[in-house]
C-alpha positions in Angstrom: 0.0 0.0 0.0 1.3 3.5 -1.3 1.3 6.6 1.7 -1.8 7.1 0.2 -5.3 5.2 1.3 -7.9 4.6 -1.2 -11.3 6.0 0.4 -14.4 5.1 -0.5 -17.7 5.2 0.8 -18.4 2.6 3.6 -22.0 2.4 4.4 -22.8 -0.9 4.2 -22.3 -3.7 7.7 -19.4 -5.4 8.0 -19.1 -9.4 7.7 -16.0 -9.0 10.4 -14.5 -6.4 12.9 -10.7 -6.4 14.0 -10.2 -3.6 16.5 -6.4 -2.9 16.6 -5.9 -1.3 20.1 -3.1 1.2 20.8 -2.5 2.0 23.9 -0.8 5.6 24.4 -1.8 6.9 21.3 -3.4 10.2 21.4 -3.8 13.5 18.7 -1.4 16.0 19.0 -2.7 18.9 20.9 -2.2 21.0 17.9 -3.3 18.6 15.7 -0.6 19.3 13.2 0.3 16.1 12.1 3.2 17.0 9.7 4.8 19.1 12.7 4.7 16.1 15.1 6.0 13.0 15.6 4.0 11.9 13.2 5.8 13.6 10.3 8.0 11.0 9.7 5.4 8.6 8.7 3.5 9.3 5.8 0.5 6.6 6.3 0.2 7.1 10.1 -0.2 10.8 9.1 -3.0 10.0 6.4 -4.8 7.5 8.6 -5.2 10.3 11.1 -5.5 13.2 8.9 -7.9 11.3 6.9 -9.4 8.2 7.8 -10.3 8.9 11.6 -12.4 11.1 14.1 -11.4 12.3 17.7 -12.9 10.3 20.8 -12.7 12.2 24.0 -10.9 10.1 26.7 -11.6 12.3 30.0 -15.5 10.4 30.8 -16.8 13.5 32.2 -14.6 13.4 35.1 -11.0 15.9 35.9 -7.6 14.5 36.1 -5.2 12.6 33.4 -7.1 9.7 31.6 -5.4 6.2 32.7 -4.8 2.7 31.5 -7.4 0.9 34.0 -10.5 2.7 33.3 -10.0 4.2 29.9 -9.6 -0.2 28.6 -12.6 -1.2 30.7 -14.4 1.2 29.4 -13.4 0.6 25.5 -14.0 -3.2 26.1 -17.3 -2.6 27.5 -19.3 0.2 26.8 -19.4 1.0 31.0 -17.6 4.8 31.9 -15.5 3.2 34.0 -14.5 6.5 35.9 -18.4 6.8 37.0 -17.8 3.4 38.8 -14.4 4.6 40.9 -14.5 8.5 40.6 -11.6 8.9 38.8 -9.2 7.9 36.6 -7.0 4.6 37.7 -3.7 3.8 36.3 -1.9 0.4 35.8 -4.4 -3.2 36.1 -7.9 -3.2 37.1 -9.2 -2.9 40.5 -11.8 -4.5 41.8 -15.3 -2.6 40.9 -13.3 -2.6 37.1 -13.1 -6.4 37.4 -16.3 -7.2 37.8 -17.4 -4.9 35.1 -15.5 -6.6 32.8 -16.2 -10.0 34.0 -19.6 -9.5 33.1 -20.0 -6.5 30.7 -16.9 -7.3 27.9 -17.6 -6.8 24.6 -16.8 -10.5 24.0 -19.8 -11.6 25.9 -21.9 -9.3 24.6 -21.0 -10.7 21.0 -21.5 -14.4 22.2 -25.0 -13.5 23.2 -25.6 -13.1 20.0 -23.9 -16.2 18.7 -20.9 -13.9 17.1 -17.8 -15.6 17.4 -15.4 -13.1 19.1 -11.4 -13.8 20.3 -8.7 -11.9 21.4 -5.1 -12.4 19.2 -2.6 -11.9 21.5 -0.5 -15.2 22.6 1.0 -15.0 26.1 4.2 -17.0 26.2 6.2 -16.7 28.9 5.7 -18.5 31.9 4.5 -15.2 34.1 2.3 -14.1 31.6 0.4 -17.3 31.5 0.2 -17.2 35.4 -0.5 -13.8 36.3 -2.4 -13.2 40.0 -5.7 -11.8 39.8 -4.5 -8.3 40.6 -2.0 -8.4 37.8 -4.4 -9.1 35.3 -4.8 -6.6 32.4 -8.3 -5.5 31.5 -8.0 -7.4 27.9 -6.7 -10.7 30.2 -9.9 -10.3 32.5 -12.2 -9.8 29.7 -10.7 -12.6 27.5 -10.5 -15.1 30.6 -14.2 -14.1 31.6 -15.4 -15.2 28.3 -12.9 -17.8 27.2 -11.1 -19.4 30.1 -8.3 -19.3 28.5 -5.7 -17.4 26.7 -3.6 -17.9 22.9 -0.2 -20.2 23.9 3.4 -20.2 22.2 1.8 -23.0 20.6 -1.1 -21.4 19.0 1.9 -18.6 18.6 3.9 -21.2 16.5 1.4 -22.3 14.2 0.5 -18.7 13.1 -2.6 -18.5 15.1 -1.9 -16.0 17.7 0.0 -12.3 17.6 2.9 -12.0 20.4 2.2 -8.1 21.9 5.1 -6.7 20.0 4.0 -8.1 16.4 7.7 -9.5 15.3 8.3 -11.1 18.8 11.5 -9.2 19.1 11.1 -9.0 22.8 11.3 -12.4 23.3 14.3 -13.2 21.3 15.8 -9.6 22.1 15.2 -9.3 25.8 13.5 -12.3 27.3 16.0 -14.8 25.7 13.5 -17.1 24.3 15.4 -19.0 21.8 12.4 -21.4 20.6 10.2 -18.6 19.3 11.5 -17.0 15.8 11.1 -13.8 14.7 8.8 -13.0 12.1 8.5 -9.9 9.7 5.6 -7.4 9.8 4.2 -9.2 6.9 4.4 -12.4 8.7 2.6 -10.6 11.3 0.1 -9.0 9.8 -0.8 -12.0 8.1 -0.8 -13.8 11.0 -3.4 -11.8 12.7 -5.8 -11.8 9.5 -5.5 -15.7 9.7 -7.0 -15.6 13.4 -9.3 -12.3 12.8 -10.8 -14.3 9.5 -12.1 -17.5 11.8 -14.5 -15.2 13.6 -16.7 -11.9 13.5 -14.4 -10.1 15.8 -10.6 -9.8 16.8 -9.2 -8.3 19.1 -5.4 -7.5 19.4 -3.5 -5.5 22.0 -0.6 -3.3 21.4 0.8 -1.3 24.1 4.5 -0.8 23.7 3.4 2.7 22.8 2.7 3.6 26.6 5.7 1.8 27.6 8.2 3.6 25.5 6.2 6.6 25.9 7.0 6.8 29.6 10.5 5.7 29.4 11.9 6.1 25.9 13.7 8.2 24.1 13.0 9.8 21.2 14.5 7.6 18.4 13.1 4.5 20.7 9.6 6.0 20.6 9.6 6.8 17.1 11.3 2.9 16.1 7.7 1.8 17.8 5.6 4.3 15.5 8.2 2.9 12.5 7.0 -0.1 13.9 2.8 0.5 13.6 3.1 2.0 10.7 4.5 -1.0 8.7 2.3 -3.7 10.3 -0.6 -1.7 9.9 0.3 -0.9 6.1 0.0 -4.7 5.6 -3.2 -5.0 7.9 -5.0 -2.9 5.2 -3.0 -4.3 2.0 -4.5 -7.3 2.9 -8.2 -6.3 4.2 -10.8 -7.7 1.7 -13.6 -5.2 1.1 -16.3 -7.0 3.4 -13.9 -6.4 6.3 -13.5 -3.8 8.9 -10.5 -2.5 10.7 -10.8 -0.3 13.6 -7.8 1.3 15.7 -8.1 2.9 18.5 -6.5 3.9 21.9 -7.8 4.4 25.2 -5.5 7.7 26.3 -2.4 10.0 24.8 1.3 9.6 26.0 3.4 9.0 22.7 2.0 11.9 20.8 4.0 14.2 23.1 7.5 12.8 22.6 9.0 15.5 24.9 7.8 14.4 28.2 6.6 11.0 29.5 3.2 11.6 31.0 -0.3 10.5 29.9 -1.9 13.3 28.0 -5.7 14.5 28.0 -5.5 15.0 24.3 -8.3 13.5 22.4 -7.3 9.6 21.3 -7.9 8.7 17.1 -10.7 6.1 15.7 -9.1 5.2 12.8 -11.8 2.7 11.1 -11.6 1.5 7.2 -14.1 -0.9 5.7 -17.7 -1.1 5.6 -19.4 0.7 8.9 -17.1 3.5 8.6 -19.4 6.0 8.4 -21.7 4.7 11.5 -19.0 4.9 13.2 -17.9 8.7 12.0 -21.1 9.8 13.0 -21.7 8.0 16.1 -18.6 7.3 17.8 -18.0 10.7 20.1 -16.5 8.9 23.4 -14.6 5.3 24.8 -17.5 4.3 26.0 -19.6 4.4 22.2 -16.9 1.5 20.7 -18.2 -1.3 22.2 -22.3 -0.5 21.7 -21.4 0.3 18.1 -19.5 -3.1 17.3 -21.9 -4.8 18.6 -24.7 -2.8 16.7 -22.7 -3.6 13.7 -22.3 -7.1 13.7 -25.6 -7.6 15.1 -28.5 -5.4 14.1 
């Protein structure tokens, strides 16, 4: 796919959704793309200019949007924030675990006899047994519904996405010799093989808050590099019944010269039919998961 994205008009429903969620990824507050971080990547840049609407992340209450409540809210429809008074950072607490527990966007989808999963493959041996407290909001949800999570086997096979897309963290940093590295083709691929046996995939990517708080700027903008490729084969390879949606629960790496969360407003980047019920609909985290469901179900 060229820097430039084919539009079209999308008004018909979708046979499939595949929501691509980004954590840390807000709008600059200017919202001049071509003077931001953004600058250096041409389809990043046109996907935002172009192809996406601005989603307030605050849910009506003050202080910086967080991690905890801005997820459980995007995975199910619930303002989070109304249920603990204000924003909460790092994993769910209680009040947010039962909300997601019962509430998820994958139950929701399941009443309806939709077939729903979430991508990502948790390989290493903490990941698999994480304590209850330690649980992300995409692990609660995904347990809730599923009982279970993708393996390194399901990984192998091409049936599962590791968090990073190329697994580089694992051979890189967590010394897993037994896992390969794949390209961003590869990758992409690999998540359209799992999104294509159901109605609706998720996949969680959230290096962007973590190199946002702690990298520098060549580190944070090797992650962008990074999005930008995979998601350039994502929508090479979308067929024309199919629906891609990205979007992020608060800002961080948009603002590359501090390491904070941001109250900026947060993209929906959606291509593929449903596009414009989105666009005209989707004001707030807490419209994503009603709409989805709308759209795969009315």
């Amino acid at each position: 796919m060229a820097a430039h994205i084919h539009s079209e008009l999308f008004t018909e429903r979708p046979s499939r959704v595949l929501l691509f969620f980004v954590d840390g990824l807000g709008l600059p507050h200017s919202n001049v793309l071509r003077k931001s971080i953004f600058a250096e990547f041409p389809i990043l840049c046109e996907l935002l200019q172009s192809h996406a609407v601005p989603l307030a992340t605050h849910l009506n209450v003050s202080g910086t949007p967080q991690s905890a409540t801005g997820q459980t809210t995007i995975l199910t429809g619930t303002n989070a924030c109304a249920l603990t008074g204000r924003p909460l950072s790092g994993f769910p607490t209680r009040p947010l675990r039962r909300c997601l527990e019962s509430e998820n966007i994958f139950l929701k989808l399941q009443n309806y006899d939709c077939q729903a999963t979430f991508a990502n493959a948790y390989v290493r041996r903490h990941e698999r047994s994480l304590q209850r407290n330690l649980q992300s909001a995409t692990t609660i949800a995904t347990l809730s519904a599923f009982g279970r999570t993708r393996t390194a086997d399901d990984l192998l096979r091409g049936n599962a996405l590791y968090h990073d897309l190329t697994r580089w963290t694992l051979v890189d940093h967590a010394g897993v010799e037994d896992v390969p590295r794949i390209t961003q083709q590869e990758a992409a691929r690999h998540l359209m093989n799992v999104f294509r046996q159901h109605q609706f995939c998720l996949f969680e990517y959230f290096l962007t808050d973590v190199y946002g708080h702690r990298g520098t700027l060549d580190q944070k903008k090797a992650i962008l590099r990074s999005i930008e490729e995979h998601v350039r084969h994502l929508f090479e390879q979308r067929q024309e019944d199919e629906l891609i949606m990205i979007v992020s629960d608060h800002g961080n790496i948009e603002e590359p010269d501090h390491k904070y969360h941001t109250r900026n407003s947060v993209p929906l980047v959606a291509l593929g039919p449903g596009r414009d019920t989105l666009f005209r609909e989707c004001r707030s985290l807490t419209d994503i998961t009603p709409l989805i469901v709308q759209l795969l179900t009315a």
